[in-house]
C-alpha positions in Angstrom: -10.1 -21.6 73.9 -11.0 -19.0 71.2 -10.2 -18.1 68.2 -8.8 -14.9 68.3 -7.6 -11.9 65.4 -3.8 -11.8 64.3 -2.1 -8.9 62.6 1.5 -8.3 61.6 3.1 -5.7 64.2 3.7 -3.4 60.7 -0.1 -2.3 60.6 -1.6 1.1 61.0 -3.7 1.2 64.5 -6.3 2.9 62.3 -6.2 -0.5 59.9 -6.0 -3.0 63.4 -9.4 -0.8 64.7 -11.1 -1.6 61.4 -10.2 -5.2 61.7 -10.6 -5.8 65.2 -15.0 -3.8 64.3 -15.4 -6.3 61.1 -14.1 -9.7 63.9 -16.3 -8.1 66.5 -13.2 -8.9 68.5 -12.1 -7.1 71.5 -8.2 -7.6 71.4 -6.4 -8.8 68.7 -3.0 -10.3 69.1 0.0 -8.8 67.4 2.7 -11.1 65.1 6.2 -11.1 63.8 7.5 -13.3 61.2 11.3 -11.7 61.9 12.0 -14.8 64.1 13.5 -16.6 61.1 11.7 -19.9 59.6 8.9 -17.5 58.4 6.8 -18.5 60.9 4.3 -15.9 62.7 4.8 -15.5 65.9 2.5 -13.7 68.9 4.3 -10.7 70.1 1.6 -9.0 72.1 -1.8 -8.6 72.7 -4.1 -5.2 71.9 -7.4 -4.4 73.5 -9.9 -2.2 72.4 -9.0 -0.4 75.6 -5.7 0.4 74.5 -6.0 1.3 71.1 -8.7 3.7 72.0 -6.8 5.3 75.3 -4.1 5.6 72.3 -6.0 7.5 69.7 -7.9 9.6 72.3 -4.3 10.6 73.0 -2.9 11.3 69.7 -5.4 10.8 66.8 -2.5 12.3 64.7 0.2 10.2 66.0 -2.2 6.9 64.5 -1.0 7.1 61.2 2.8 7.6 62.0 3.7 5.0 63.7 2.5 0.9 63.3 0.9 -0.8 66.2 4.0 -3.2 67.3 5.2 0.3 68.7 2.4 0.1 71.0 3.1 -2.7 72.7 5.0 -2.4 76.3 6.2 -5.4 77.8 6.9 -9.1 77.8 3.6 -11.2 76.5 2.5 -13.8 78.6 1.4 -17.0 76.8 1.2 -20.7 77.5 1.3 -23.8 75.7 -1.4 -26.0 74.5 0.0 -28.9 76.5 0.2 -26.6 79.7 -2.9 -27.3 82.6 -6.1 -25.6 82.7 -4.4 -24.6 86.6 -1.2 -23.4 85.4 -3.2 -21.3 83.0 -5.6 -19.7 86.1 -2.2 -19.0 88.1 -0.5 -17.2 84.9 -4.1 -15.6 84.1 -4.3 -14.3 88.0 -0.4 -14.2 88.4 0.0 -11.2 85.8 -4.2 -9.8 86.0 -5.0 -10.7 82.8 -7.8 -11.9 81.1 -6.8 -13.0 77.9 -3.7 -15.6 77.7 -2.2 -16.5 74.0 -2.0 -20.3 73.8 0.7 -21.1 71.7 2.1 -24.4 70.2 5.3 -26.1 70.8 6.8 -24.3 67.6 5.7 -21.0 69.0 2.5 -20.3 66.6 -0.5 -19.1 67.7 -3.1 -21.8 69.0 -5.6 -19.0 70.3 -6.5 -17.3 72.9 -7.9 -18.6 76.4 -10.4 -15.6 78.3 -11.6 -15.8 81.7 -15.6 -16.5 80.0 -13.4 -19.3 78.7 -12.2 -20.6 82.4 -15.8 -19.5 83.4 -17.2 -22.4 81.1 -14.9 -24.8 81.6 -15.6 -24.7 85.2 -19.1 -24.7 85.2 -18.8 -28.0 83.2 -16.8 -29.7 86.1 -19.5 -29.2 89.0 -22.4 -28.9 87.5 -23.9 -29.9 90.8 -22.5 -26.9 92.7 -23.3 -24.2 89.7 -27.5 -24.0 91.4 -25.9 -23.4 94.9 -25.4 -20.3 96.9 -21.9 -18.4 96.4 -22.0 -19.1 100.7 -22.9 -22.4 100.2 -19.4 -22.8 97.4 -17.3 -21.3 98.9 
């Protein structure tokens, strides 16, 4: 799992693009504390991809509005306690590459990435890793 950049759904895209160059980060994930028990919450998930189709859209439009209005659909996360294969069939389920992990109270854990799964599995047969893809599969 990785550690991954969080900011309020009330920011400026201009502001989130700034963070997500100083993080070297490639999505950031987007919180609300609005649920009650001031907690922050993960609401969505922007890539660098979609903030820049965004601005090459509209530069104008980046200071008017914040980037929770971005965001379109339902984010798909899982819990820390969930398996590694229930992760790869939410992660394929929805073609994704990046799946918030979240805790039982609903906070941000971090984020899981397919280099994440990539390592993971490598670790498990290290024996098969030297063979041929024929050979593996």
């Amino acid at each position: 799992m990785t550690t991954t950049t969080q900011v309020d759904r009330n920011r400026p895209p201009r502001e989130v693009a700034f963070a997500m160059g100083n993080d070297n980060a490639d999505c950031v994930i987007i919180t609300d504390t609005s649920g009650g028990e001031g907690k922050v919450r993960p609401i969505g998930i922007l890539t660098e991809k979609d903030l820049a189709l965004f601005i090459l859209d509209d530069v104008e439009a980046t200071s008017a509005i914040t980037v929770g209005e971005l965001l379109n659909g339902e984010l798909v996360t899982i819990n820390e306690s969930d398996s590694v294969n229930q992760a790869i069939a939410l992660m394929s389920q929805h073609s994704i590459h990046r799946l918030p992990v979240t805790r039982s109270d609903g906070t941000l854990a971090g984020i899981l990435t397919v280099d994440d799964l990539l390592h993971f599995l490598a670790q498990l047969t290290p024996r098969k890793s030297g063979c041929s893809l024929q050979q593996a599969v």
